[in-house]
N, CA, C and O atoms as a DFTB+ gen file, in Angstrom:
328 C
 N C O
     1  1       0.841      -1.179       0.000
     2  2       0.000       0.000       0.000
     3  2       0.886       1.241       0.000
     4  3       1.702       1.527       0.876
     5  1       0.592       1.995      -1.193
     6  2       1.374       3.260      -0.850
     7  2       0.954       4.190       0.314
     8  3      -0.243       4.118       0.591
     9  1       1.855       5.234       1.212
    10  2       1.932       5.665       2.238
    11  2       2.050       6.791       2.474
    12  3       2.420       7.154       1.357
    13  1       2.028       7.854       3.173
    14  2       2.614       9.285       3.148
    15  2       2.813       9.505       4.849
    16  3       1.792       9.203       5.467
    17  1       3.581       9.825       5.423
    18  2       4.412      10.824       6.945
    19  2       3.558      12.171       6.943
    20  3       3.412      12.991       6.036
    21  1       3.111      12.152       8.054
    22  2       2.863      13.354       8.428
    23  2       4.422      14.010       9.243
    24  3       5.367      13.396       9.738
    25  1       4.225      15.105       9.141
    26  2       5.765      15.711      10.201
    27  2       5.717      14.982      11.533
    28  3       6.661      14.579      12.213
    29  1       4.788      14.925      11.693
    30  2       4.914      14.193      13.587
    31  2       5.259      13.152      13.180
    32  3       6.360      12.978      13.702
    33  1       4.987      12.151      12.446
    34  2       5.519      10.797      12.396
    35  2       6.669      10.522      11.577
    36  3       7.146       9.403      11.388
    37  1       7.221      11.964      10.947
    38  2       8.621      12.112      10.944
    39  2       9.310      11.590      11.793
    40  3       9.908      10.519      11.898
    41  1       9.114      12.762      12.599
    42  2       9.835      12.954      14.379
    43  2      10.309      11.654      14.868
    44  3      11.434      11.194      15.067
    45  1       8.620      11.011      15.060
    46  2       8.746       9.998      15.767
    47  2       9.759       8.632      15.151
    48  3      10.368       7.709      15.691
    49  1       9.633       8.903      14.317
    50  2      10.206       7.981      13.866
    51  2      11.877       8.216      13.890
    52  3      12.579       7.275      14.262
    53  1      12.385       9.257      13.559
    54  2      13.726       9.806      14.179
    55  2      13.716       9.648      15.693
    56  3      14.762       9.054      15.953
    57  1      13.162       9.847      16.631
    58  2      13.687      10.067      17.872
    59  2      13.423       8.593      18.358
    60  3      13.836       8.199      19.449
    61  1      12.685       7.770      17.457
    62  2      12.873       6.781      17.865
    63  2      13.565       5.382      17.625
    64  3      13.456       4.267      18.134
    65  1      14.432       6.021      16.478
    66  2      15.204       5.322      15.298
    67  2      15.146       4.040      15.429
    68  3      15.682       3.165      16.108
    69  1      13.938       4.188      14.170
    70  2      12.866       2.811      13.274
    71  2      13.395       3.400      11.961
    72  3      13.269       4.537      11.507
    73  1      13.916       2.498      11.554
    74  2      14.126       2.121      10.061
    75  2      12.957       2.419       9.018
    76  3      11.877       1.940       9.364
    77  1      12.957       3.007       7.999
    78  2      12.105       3.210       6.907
    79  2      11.743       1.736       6.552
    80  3      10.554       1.426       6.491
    81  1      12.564       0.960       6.352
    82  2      12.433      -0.493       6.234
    83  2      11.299      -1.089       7.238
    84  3      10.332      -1.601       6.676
    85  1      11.309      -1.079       8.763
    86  2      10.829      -1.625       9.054
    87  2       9.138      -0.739       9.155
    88  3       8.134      -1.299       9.595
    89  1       9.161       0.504       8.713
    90  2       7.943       0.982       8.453
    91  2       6.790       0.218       7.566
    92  3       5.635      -0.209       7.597
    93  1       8.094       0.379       6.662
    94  2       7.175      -0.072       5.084
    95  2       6.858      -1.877       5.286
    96  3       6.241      -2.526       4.442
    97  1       7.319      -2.358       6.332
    98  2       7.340      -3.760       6.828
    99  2       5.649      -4.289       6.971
   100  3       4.961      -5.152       6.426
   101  1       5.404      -3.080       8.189
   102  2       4.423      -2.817       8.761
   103  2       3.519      -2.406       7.918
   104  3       2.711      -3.273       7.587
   105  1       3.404      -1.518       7.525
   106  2       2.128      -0.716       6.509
   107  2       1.884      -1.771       5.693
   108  3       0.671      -1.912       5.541
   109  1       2.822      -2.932       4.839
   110  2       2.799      -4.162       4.013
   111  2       2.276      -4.959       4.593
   112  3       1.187      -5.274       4.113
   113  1       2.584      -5.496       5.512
   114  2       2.219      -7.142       6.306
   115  2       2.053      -6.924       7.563
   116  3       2.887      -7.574       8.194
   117  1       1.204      -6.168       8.399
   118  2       1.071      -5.717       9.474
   119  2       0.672      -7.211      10.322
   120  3       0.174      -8.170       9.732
   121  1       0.979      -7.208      11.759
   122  2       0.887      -8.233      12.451
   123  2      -1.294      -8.516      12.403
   124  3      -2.099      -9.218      11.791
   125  1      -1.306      -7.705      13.208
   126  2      -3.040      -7.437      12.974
   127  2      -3.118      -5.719      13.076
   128  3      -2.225      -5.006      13.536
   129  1      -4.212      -5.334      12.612
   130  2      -5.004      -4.130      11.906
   131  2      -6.315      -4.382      12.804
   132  3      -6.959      -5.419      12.961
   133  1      -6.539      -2.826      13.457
   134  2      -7.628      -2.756      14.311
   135  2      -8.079      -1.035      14.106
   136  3      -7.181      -0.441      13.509
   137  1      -9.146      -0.222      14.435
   138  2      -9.588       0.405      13.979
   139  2     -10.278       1.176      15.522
   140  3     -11.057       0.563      16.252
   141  1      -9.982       2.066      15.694
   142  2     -10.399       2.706      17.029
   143  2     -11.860       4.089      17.265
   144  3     -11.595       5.008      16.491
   145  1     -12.528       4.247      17.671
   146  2     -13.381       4.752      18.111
   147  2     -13.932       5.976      16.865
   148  3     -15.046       6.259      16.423
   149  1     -12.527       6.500      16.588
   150  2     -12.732       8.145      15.377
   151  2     -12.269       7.038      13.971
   152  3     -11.765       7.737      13.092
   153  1     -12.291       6.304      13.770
   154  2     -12.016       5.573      12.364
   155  2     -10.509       5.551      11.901
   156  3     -10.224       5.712      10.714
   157  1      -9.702       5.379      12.722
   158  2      -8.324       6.106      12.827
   159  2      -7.748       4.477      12.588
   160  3      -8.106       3.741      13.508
   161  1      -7.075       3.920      11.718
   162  2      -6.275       2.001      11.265
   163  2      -5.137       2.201      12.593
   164  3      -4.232       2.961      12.938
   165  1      -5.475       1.621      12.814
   166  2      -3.846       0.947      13.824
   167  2      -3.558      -0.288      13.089
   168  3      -4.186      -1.326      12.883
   169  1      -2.315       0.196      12.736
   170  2      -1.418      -1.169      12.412
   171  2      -0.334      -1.673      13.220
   172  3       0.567      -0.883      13.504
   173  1      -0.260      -3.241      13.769
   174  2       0.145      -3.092      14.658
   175  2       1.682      -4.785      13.977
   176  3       1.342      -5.890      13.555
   177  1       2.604      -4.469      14.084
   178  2       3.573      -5.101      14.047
   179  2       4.800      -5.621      14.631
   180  3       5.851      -4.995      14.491
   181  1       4.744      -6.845      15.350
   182  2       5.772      -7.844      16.200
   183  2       7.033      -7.384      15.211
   184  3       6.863      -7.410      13.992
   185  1       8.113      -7.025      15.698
   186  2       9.707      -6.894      15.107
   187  2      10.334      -7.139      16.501
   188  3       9.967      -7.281      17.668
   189  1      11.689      -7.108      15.630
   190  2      12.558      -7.323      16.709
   191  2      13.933      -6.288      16.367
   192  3      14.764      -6.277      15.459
   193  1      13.733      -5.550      17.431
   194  2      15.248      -4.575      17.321
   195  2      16.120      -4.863      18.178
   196  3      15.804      -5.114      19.341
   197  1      17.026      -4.872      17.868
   198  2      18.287      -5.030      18.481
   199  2      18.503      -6.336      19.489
   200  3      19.119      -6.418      20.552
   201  1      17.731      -7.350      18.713
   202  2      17.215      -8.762      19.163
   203  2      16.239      -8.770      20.397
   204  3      16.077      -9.748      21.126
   205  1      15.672      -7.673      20.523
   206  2      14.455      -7.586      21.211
   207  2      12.805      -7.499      20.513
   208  3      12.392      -6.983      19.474
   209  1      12.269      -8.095      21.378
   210  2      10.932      -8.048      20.721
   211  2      10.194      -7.290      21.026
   212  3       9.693      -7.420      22.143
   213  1       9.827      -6.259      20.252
   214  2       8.998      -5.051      19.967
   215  2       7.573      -4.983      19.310
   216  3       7.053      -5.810      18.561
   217  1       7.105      -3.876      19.744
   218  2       5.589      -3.833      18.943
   219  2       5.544      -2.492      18.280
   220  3       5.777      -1.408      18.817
   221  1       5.267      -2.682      17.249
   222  2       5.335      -1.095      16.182
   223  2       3.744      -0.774      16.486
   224  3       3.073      -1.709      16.923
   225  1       3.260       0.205      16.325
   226  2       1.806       0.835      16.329
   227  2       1.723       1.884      15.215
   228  3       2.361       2.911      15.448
   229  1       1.300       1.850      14.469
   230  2       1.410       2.614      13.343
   231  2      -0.066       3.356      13.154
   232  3      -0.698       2.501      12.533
   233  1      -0.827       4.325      13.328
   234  2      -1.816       4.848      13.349
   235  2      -1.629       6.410      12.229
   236  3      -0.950       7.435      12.171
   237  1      -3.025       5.529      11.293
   238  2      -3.205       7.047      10.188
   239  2      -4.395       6.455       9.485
   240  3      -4.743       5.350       9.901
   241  1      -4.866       6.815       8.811
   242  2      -6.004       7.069       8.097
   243  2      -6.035       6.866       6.425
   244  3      -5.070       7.390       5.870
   245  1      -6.835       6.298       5.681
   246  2      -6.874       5.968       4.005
   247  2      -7.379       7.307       3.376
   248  3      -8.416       7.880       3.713
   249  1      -6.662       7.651       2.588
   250  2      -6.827       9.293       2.235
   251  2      -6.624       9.177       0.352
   252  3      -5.571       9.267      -0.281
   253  1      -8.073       8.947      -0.193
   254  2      -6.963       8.840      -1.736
   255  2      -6.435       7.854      -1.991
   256  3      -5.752       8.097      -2.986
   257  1      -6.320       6.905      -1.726
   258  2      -5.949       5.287      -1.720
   259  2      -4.630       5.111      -1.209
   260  3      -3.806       4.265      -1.555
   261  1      -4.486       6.276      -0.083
   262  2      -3.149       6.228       0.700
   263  2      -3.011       6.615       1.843
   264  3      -3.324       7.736       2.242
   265  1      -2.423       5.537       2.639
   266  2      -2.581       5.624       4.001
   267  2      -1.463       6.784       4.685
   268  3      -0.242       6.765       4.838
   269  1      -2.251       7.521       4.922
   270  2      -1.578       9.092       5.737
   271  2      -1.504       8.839       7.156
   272  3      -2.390       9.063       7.981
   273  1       0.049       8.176       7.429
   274  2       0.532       8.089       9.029
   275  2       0.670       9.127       9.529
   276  3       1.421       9.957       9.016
   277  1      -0.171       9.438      10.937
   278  2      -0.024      10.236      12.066
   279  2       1.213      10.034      12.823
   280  3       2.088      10.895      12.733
   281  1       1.393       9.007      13.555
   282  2       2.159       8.521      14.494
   283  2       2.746       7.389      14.341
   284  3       2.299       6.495      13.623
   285  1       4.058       7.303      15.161
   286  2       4.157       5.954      15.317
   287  2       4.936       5.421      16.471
   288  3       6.147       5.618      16.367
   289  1       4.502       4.725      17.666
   290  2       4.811       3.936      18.748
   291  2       5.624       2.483      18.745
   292  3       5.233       1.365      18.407
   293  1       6.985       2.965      19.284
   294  2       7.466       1.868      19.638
   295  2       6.951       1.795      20.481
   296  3       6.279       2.721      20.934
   297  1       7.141      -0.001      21.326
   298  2       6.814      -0.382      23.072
   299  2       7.111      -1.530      22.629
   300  3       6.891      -1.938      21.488
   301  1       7.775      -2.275      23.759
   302  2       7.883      -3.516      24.158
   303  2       6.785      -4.570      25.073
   304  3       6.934      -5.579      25.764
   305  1       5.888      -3.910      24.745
   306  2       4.367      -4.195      25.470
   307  2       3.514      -4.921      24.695
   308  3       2.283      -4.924      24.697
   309  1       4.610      -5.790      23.757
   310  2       3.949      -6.678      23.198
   311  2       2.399      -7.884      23.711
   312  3       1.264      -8.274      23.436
   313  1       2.932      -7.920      24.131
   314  2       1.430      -8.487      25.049
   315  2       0.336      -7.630      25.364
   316  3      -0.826      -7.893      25.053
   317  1       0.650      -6.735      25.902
   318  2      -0.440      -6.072      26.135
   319  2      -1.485      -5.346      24.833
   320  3      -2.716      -5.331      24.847
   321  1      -0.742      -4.877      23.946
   322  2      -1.326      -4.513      22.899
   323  2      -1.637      -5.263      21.328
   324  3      -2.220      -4.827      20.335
   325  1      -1.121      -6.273      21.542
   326  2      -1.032      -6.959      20.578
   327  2      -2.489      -8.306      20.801
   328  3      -2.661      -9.176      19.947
């Protein structure tokens, strides 16, 4: 699916240095896809950084046949959110 960054999920994604790679991982083959209260996709993807196991959260919206990321959450709270 093609994609577009908002500036905040620039950021986030710098301050939280995630790979463009493992973005486009996610937005492609997301672990599971869930959909919250304002119609807002969470995509949500098991990785592993730095041989740890992580949960990506990827939240944005289908705009034009392209998903426009808001944000994006690392956590190791795999369980809990997943």
């Amino acid at each position: 699916m093609d994609y577009g960054l908002t500036n905040h999920a620039r950021q986030r994604i710098k301050e939280r240095n995630i790979s463009i790679k493992l973005v486009e991982e996610a937005v492609s083959n997301p672990t599971k896809i869930s959909v919250d209260s304002k119609g807002v996709l969470i995509l949500k993807k098991a990785v592993l950084i730095k041989g740890k196991r992580r949960l990506l959260l990827i939240a944005g919206q289908v705009r034009e046949n392209k998903f426009k990321i808001f944000t994006i959450i690392d956590t190791s709270k795999v369980k809990k959110y997943l």
